[in-house]
DSSP file (Angstrom, degrees, kcal/mol; ACC not computed):
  #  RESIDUE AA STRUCTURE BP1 BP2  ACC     N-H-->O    O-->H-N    N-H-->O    O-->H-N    TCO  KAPPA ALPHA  PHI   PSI    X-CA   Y-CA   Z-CA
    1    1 A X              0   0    0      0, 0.0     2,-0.6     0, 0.0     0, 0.0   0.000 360.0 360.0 360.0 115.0  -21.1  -21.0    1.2
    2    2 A X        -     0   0    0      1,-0.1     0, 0.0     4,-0.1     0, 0.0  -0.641 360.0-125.6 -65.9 103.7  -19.1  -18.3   -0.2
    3    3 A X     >  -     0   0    0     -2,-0.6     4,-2.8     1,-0.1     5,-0.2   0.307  12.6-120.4 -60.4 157.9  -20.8  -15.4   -1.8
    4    4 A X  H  > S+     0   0    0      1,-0.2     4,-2.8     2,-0.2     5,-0.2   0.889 114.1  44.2 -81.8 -12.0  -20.3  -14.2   -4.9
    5    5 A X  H  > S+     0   0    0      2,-0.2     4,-0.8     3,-0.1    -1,-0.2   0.531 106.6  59.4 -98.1   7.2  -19.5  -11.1   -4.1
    6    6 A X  H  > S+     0   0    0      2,-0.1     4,-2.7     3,-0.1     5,-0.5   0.752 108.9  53.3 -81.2 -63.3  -17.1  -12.3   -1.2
    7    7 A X  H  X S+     0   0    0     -4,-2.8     4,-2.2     2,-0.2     5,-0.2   0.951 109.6  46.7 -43.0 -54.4  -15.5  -14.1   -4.3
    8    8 A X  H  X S+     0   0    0     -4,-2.8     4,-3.4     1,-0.2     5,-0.3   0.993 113.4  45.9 -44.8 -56.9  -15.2  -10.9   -6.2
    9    9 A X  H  X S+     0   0    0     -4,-0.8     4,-1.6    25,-0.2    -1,-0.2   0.911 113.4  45.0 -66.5 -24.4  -13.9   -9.2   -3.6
   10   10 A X  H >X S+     0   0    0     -4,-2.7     3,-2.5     2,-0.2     4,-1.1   0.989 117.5  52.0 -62.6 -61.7  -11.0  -12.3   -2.4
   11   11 A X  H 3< S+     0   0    0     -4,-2.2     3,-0.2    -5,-0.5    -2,-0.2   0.845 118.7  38.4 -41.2 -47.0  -10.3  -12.3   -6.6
   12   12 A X  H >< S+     0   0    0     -4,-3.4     3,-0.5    -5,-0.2    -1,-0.2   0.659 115.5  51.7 -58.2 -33.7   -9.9   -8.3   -6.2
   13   13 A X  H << S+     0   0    0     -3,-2.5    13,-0.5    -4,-1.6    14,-0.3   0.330  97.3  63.0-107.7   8.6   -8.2   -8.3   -3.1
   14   14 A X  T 3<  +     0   0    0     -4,-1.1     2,-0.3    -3,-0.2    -1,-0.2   0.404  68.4 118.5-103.6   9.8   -5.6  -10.6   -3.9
   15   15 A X    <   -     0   0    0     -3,-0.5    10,-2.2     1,-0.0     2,-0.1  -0.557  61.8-128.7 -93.5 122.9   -3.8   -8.4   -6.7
   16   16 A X  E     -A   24   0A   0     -2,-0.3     2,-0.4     8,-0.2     8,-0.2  -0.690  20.8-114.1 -74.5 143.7    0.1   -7.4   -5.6
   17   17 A X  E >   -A   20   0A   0      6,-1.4     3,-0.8     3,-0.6     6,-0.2  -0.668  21.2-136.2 -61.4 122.5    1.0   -4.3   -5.7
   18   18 A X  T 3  S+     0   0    0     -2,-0.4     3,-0.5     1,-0.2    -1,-0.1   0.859 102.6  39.5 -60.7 -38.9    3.7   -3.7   -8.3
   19   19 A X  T 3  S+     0   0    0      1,-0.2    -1,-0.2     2,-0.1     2,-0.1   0.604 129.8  32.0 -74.6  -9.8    6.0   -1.6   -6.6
   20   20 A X  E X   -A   17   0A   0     -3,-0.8     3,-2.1     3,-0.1    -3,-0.6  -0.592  69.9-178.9-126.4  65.8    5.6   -3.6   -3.2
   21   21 A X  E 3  S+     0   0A   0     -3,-0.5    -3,-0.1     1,-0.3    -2,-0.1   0.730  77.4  64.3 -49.5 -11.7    5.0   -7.2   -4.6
   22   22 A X  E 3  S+     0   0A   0     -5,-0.1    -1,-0.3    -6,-0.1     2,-0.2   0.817 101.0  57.5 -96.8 -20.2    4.6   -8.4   -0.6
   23   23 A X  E <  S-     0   0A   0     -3,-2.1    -6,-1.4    -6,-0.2     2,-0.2  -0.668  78.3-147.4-103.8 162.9    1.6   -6.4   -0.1
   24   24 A X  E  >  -A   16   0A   0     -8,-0.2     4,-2.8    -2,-0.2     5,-0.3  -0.578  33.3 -93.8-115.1-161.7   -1.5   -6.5   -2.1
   25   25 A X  T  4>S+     0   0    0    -10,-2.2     6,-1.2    -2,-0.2     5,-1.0   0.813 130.2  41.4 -65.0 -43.8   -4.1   -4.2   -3.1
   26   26 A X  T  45S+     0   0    0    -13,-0.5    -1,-0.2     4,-0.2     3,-0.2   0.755 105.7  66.8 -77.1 -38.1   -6.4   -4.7   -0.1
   27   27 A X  T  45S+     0   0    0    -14,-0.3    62,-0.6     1,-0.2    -2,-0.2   0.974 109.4  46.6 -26.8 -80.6   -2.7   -4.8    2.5
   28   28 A X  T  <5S-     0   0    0     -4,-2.8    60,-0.6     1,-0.2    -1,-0.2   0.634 113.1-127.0 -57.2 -20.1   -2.7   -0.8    1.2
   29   29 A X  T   5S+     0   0    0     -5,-0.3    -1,-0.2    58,-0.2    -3,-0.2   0.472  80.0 119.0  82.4   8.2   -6.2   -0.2    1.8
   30   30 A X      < +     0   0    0     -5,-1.0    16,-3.8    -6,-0.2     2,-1.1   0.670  51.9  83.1 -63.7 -39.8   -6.5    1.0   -1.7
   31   31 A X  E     +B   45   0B   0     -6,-1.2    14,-0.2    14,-0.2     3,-0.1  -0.632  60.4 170.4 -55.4  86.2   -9.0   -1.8   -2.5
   32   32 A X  E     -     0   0B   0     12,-1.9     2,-0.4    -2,-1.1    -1,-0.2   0.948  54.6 -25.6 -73.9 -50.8  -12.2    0.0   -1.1
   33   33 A X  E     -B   44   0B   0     11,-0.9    11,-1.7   -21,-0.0    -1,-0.3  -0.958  39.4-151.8-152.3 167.7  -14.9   -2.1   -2.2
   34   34 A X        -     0   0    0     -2,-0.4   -25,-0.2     9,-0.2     9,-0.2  -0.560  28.9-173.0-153.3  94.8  -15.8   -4.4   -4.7
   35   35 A X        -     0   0    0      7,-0.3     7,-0.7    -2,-0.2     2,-0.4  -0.042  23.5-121.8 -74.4 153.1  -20.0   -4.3   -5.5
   36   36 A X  B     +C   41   0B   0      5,-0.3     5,-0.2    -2,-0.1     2,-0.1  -0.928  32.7 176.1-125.2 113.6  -22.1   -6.6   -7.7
   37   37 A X        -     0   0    0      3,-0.7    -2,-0.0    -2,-0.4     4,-0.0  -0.784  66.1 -41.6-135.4 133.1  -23.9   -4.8  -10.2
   38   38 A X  S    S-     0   0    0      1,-0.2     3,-0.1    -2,-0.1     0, 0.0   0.916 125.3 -36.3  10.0  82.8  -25.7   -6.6  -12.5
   39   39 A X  S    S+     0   0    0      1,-0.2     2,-0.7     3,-0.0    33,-0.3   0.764 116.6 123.4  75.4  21.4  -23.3   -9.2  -13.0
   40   40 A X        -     0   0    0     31,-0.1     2,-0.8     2,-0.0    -3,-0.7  -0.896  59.8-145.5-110.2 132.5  -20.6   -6.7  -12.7
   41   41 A X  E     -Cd  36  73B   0     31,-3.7    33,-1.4    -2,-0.7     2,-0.3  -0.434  18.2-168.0 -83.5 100.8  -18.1   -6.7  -10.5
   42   42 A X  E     - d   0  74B   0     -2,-0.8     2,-0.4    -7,-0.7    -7,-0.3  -0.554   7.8-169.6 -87.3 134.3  -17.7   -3.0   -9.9
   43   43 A X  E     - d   0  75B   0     31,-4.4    33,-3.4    -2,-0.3     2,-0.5  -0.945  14.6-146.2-105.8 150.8  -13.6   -2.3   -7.5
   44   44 A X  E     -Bd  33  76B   0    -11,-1.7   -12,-1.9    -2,-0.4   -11,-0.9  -0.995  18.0-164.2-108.7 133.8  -13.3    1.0   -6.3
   45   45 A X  E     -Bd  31  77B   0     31,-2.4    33,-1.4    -2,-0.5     2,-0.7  -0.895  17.0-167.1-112.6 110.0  -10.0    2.2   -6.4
   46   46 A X        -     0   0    0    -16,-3.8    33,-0.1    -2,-0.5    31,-0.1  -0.840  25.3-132.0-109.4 119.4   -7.9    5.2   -4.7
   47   47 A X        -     0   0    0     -2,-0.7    36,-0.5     1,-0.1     3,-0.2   0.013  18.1-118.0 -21.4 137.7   -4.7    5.9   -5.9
   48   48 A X  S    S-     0   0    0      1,-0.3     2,-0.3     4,-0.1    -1,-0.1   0.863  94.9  -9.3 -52.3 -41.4   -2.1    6.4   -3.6
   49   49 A X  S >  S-     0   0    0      3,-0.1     3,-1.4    33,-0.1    -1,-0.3  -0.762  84.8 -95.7-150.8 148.5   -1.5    9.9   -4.5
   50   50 A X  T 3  S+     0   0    0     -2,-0.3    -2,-0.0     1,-0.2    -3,-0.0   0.694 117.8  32.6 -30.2 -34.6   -3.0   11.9   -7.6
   51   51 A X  T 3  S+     0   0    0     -4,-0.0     2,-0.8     4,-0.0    -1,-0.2   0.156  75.5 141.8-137.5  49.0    0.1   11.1   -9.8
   52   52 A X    X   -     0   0    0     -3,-1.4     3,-2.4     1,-0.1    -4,-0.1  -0.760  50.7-132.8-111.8 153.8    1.6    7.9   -9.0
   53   53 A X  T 3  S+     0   0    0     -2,-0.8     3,-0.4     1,-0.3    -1,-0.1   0.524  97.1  48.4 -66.4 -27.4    3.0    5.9  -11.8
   54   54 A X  T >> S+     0   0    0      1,-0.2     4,-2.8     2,-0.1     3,-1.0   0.533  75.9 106.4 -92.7  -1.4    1.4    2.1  -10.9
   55   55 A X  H <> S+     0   0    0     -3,-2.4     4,-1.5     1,-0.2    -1,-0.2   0.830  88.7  28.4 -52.3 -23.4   -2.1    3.5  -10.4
   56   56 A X  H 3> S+     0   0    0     -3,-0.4     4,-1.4     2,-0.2    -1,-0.2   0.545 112.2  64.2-103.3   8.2   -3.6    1.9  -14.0
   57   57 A X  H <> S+     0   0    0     -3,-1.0     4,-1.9     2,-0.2     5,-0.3   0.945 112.3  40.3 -70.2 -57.5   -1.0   -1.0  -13.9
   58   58 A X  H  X S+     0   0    0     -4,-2.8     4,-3.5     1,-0.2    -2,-0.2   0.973 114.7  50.5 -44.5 -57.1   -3.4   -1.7  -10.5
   59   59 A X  H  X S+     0   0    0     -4,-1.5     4,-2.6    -5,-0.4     5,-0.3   0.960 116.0  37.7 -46.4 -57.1   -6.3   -1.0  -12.0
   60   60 A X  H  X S+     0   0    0     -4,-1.4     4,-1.6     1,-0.2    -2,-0.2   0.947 111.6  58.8 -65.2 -66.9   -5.8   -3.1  -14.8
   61   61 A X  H  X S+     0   0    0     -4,-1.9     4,-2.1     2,-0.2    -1,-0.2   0.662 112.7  42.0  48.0 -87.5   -4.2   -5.6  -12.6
   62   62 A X  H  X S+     0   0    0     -4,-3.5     4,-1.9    -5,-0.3     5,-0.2   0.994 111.0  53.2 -55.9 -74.5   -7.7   -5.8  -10.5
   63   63 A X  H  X S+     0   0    0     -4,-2.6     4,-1.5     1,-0.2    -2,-0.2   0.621 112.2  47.0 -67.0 -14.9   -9.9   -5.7  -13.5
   64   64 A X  H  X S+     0   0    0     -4,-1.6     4,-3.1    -5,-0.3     5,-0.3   0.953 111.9  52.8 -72.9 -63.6   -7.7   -9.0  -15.1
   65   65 A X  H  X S+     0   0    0     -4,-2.1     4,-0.9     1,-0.2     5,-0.2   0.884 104.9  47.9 -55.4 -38.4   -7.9  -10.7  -12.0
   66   66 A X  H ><>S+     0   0    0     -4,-1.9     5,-2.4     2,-0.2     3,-1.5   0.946 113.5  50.4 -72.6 -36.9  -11.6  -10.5  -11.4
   67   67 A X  H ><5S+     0   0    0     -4,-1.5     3,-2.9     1,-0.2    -1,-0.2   0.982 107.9  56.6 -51.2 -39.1  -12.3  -11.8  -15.3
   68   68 A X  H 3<5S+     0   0    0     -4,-3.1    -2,-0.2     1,-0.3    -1,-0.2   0.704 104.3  44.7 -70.1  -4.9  -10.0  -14.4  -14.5
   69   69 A X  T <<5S-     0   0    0     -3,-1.5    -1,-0.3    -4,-0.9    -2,-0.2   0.057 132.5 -96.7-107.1  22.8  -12.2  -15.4  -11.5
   70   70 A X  T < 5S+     0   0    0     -3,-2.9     2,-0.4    -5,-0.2    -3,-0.2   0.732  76.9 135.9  64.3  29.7  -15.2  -15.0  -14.2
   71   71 A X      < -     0   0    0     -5,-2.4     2,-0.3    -6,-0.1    -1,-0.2  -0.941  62.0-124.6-120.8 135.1  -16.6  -11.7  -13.6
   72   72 A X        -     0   0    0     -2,-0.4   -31,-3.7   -33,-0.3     2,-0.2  -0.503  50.7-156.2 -41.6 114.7  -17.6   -8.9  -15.9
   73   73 A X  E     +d   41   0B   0     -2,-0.3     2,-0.3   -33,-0.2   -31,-0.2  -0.713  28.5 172.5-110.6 155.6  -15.2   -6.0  -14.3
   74   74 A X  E     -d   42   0B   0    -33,-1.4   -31,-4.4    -2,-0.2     2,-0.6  -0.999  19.6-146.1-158.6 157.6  -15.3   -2.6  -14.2
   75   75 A X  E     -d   43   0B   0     -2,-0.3     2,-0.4   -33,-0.2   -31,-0.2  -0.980  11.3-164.7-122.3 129.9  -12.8   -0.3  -12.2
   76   76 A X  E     -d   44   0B   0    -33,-3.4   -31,-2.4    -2,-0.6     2,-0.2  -0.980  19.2-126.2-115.0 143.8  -14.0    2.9  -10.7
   77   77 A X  E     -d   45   0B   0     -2,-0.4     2,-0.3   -33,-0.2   -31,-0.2  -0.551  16.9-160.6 -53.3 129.8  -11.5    5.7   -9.4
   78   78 A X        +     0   0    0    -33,-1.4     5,-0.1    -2,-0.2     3,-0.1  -0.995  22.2 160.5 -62.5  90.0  -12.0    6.9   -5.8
   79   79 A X        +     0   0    0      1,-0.4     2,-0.2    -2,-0.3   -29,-0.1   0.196  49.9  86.8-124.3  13.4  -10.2   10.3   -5.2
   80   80 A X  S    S+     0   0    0      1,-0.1    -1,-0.4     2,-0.1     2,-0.2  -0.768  75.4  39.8-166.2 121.7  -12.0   11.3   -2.4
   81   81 A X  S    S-     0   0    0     -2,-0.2     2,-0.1     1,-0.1    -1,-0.1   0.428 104.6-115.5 -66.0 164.0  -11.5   10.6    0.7
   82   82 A X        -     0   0    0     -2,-0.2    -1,-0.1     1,-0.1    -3,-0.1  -0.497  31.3-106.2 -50.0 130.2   -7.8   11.1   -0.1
   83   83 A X        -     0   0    0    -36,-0.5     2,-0.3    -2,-0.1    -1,-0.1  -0.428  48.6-170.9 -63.2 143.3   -5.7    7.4    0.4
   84   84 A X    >   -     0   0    0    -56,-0.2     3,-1.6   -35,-0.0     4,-0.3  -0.875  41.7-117.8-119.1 127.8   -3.5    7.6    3.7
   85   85 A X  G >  S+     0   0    0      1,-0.3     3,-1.0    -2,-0.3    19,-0.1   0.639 108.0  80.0   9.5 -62.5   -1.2    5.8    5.2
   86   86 A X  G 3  S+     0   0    0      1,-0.3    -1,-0.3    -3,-0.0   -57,-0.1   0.631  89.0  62.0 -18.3 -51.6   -3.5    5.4    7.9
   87   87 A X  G <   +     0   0    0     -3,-1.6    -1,-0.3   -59,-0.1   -58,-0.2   0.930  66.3 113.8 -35.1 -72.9   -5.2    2.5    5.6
   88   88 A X  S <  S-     0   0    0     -3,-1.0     2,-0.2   -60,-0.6   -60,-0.2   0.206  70.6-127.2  -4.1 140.4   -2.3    0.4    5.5
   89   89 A X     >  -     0   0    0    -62,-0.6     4,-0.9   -63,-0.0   -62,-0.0  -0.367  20.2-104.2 -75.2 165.6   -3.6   -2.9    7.6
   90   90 A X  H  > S+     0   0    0      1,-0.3     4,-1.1     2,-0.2    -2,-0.1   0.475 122.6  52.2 -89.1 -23.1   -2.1   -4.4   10.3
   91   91 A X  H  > S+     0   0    0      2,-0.2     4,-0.7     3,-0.1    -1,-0.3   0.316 105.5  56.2 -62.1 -20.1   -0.9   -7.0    8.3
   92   92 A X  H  > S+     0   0    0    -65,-0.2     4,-2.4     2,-0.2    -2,-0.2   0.679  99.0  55.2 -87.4 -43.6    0.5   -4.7    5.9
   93   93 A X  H  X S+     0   0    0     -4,-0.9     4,-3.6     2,-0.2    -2,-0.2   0.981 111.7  49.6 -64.1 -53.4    2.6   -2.9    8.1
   94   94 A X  H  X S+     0   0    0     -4,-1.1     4,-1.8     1,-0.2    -2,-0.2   0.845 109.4  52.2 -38.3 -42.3    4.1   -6.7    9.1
   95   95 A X  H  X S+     0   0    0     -4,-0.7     4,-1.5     2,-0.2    -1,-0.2   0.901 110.0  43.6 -52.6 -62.6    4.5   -7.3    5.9
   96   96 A X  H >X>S+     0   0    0     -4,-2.4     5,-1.6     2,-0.2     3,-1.4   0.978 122.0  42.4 -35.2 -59.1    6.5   -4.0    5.1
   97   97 A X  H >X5S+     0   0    0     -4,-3.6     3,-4.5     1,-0.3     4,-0.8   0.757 111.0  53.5 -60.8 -84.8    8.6   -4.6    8.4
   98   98 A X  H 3<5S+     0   0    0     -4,-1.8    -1,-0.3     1,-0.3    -2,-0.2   0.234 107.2  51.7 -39.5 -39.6    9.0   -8.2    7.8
   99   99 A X  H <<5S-     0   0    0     -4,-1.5    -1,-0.3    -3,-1.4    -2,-0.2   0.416 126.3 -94.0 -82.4 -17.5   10.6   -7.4    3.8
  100  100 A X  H <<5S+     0   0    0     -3,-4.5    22,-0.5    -4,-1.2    23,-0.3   0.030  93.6 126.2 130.9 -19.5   13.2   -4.9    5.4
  101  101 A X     << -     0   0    0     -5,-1.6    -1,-0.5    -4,-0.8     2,-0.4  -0.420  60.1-131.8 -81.7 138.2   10.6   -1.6    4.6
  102  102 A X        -     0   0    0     52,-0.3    54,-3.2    -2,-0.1     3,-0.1  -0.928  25.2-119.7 -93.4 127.8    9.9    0.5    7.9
  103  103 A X        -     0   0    0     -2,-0.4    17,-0.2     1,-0.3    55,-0.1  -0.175  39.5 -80.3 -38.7 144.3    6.1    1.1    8.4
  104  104 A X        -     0   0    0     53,-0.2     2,-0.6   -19,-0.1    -1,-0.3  -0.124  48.4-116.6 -60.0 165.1    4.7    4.8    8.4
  105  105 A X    >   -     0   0    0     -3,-0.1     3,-2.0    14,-0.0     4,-0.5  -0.846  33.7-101.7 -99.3 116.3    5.2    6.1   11.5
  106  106 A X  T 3  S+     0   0    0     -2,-0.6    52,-0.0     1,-0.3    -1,-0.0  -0.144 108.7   0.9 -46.0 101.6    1.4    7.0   13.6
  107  107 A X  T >  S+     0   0    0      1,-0.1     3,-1.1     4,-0.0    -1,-0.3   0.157 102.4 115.4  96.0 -25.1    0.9   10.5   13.4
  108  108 A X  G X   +     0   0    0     -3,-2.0     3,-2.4     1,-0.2    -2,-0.1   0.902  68.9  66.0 -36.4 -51.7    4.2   11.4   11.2
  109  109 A X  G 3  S+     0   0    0     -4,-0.5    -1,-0.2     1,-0.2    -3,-0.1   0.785  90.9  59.8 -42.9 -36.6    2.5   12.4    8.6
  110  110 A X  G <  S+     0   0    0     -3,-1.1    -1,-0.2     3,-0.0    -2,-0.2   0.745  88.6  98.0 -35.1 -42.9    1.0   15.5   10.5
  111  111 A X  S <  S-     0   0    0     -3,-2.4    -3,-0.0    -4,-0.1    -4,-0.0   0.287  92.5 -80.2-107.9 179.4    4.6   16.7   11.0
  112  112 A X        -     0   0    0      1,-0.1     2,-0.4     2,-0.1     3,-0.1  -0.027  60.7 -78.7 -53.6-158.0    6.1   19.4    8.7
  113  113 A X  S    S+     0   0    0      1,-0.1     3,-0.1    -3,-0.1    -1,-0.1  -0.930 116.5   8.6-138.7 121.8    7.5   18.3    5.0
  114  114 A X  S    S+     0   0    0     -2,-0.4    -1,-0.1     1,-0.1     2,-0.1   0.506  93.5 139.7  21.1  56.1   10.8   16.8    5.2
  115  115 A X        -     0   0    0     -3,-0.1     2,-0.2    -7,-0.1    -1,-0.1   0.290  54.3-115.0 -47.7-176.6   10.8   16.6    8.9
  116  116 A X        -     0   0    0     -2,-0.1     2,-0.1    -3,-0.1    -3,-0.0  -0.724  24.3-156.3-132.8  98.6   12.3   13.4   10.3
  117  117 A X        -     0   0    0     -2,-0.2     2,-0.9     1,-0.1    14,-0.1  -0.244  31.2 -98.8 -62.8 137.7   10.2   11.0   12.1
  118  118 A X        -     0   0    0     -2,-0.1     2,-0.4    12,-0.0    -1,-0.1  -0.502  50.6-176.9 -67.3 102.9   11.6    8.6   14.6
  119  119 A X        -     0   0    0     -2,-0.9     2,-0.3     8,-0.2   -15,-0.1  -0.926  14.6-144.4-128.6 149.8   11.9    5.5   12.8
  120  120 A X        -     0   0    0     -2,-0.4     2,-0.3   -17,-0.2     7,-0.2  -0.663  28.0 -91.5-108.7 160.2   12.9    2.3   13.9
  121  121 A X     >  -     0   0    0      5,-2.6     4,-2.7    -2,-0.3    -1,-0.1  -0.403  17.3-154.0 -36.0  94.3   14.8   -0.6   12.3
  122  122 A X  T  4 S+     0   0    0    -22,-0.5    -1,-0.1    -2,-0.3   -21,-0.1   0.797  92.9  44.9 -61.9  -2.3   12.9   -3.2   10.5
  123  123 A X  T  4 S+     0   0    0    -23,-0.3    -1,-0.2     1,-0.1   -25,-0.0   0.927 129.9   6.2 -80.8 -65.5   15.7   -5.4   11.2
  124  124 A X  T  4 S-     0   0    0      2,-0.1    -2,-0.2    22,-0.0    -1,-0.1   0.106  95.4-114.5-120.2   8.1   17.1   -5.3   14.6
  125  125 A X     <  +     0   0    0     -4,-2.7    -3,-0.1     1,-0.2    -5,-0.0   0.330  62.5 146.2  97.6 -39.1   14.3   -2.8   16.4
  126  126 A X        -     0   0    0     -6,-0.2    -5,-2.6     1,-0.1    -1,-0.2  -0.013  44.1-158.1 -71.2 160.4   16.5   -0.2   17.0
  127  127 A X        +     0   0    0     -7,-0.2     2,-1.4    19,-0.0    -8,-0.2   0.324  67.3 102.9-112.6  26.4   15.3    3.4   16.9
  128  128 A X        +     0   0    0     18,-0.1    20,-1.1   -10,-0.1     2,-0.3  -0.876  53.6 134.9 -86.1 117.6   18.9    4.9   16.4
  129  129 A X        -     0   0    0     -2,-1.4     2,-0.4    17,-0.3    17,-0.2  -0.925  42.9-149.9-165.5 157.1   18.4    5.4   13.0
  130  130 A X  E     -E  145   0C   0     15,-3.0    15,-0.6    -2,-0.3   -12,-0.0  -0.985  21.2-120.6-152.9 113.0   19.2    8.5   10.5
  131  131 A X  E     +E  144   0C   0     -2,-0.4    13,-0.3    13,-0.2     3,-0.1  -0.277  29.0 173.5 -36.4 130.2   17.7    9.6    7.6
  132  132 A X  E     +     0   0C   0     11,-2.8    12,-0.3     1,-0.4     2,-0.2   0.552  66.1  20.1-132.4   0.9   20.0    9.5    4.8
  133  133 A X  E     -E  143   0C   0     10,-1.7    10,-1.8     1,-0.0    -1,-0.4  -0.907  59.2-134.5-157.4 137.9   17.4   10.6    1.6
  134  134 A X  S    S+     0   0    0     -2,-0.2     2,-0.4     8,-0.2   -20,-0.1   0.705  99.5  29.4 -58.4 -20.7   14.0   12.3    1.4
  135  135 A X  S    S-     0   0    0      7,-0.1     7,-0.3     8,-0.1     8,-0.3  -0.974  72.2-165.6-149.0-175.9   13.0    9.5   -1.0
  136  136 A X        -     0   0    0      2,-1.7     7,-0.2     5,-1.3    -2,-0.0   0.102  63.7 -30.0-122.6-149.1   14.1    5.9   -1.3
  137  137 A X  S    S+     0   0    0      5,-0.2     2,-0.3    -2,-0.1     6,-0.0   0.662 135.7  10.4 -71.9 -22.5   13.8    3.1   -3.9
  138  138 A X  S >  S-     0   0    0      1,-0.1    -2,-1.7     4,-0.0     3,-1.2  -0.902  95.6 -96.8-153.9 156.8   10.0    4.8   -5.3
  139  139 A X  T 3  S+     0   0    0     -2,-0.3    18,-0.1     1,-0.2    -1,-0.1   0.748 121.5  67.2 -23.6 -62.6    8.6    8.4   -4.2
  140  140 A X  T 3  S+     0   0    0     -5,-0.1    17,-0.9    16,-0.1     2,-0.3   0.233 100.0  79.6 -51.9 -13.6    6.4    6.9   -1.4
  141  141 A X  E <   - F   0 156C   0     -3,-1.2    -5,-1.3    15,-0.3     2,-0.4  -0.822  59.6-152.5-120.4 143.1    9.9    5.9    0.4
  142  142 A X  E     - F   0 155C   0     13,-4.1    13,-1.9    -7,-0.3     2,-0.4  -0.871  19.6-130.0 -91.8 147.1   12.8    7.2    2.5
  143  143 A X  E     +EF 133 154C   0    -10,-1.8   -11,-2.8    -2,-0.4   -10,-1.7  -0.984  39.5 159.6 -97.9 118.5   16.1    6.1    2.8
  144  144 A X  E     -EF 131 153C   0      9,-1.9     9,-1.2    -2,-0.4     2,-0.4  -0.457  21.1-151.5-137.5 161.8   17.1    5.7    6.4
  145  145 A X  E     -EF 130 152C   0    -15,-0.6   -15,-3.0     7,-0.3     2,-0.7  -0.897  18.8-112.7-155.3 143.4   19.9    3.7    8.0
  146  146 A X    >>  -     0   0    0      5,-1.6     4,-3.1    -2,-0.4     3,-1.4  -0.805   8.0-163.1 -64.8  80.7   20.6    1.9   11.4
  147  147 A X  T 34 S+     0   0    0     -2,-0.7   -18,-0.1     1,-0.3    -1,-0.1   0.843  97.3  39.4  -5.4 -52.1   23.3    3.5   13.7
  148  148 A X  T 34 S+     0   0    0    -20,-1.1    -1,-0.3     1,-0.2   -19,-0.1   0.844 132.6  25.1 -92.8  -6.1   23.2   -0.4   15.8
  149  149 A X  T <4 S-     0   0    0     -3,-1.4    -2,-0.2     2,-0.1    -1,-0.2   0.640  89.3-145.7-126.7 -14.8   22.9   -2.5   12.8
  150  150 A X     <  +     0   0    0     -4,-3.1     2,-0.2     1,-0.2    -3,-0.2   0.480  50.0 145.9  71.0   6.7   24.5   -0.1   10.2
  151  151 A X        -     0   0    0     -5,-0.4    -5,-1.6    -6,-0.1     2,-0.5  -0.376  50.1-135.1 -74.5 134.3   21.7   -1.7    7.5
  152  152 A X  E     +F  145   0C   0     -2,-0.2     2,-0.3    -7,-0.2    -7,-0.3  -0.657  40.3 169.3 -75.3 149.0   20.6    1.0    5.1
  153  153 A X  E     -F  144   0C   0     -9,-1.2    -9,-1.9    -2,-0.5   -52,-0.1  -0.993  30.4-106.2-144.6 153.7   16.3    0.6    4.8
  154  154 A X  E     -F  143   0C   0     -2,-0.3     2,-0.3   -11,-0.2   -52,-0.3  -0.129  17.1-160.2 -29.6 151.7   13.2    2.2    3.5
  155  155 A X  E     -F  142   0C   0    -13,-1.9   -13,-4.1   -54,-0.1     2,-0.4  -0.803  21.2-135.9-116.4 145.7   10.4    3.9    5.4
  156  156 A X  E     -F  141   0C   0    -54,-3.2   -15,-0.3    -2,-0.3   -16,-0.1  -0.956  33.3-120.2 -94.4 115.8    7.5    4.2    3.7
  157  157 A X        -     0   0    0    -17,-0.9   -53,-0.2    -2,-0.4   -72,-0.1   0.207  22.3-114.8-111.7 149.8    6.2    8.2    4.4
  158  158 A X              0   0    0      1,-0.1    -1,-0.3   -55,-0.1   -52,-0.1  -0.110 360.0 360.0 -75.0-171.2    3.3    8.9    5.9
  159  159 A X              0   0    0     -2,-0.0    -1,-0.1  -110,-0.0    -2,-0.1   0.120 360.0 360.0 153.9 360.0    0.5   10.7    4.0
């Protein structure tokens, strides 16, 4: 039997992200928790970063889906710890690769500010690949291209 606050949390966890529609909310690791209190279905939520533009489109987003699964909702902000990259699921990173998006790189994030990490091709694998912009399609992104497959792609930045 499935609890109800396993139901909250599936209803919660199930919300795409608007700027990455293949991942959801729980994929980013953004989805912390989702609590029963009295009959309310509390999400905690951390932004990606402090000022990025879909954080109350998610929020709201969350707090729709879970009425629509028939709980009283309430969204609280989470700003600390800070959201990382590091979060991202393992399933989320597939997801990325799978959609064309190169996954953060382990341990890039460390490296100086607007370094270049060794990133490989979500297409073909390769890791000849060349930055060609510090941000990509959204903030959160680089623009990269493949030397063996000559396809331009994402990576999504550490943090």
């Amino acid at each position: 039997m499935v609890t109800e606050a396993a139901r909250a949390w599936a209803a919660a966890a199930a919300v795409p992200d608007p700027e990455i529609p293949v991942l959801t909310v729980a994929d980013l690791g953004i989805l912390r928790r989702v609590s029963l209190d009295g009959g309310v279905a509390v999400a905690e939520v951390t932004p990606t970063y402090s000022g990025c533009p879909a954080t109350v489109a998610i929020e709201l987003s969350i707090e729709a889906a879970l009425r629509a699964a028939g709980f009283e909702a309430r969204i609280a902000r989470v700003l600390s710890p800070a959201w990382t990259t590091d979060w991202i699921t393992p399933e989320g990173r597939e997801k990325l690769r799978a959609c064309g998006i190169a996954p953060p790189v382990a341990g890039a994030g460390k490296a100086a500010l607007f370094s270049a990490p060794e990133v490989a091709c979500p297409r073909c694998a390769s890791a000849d690949t060349r930055r060609l912009s510090e941000f990509g399609s959204t903030a959160c992104k680089a623009q990269y291209q493949c030397r063996a497959c000559a396809e331009p792609f994402d990576y999504f930045k550490c943090i």
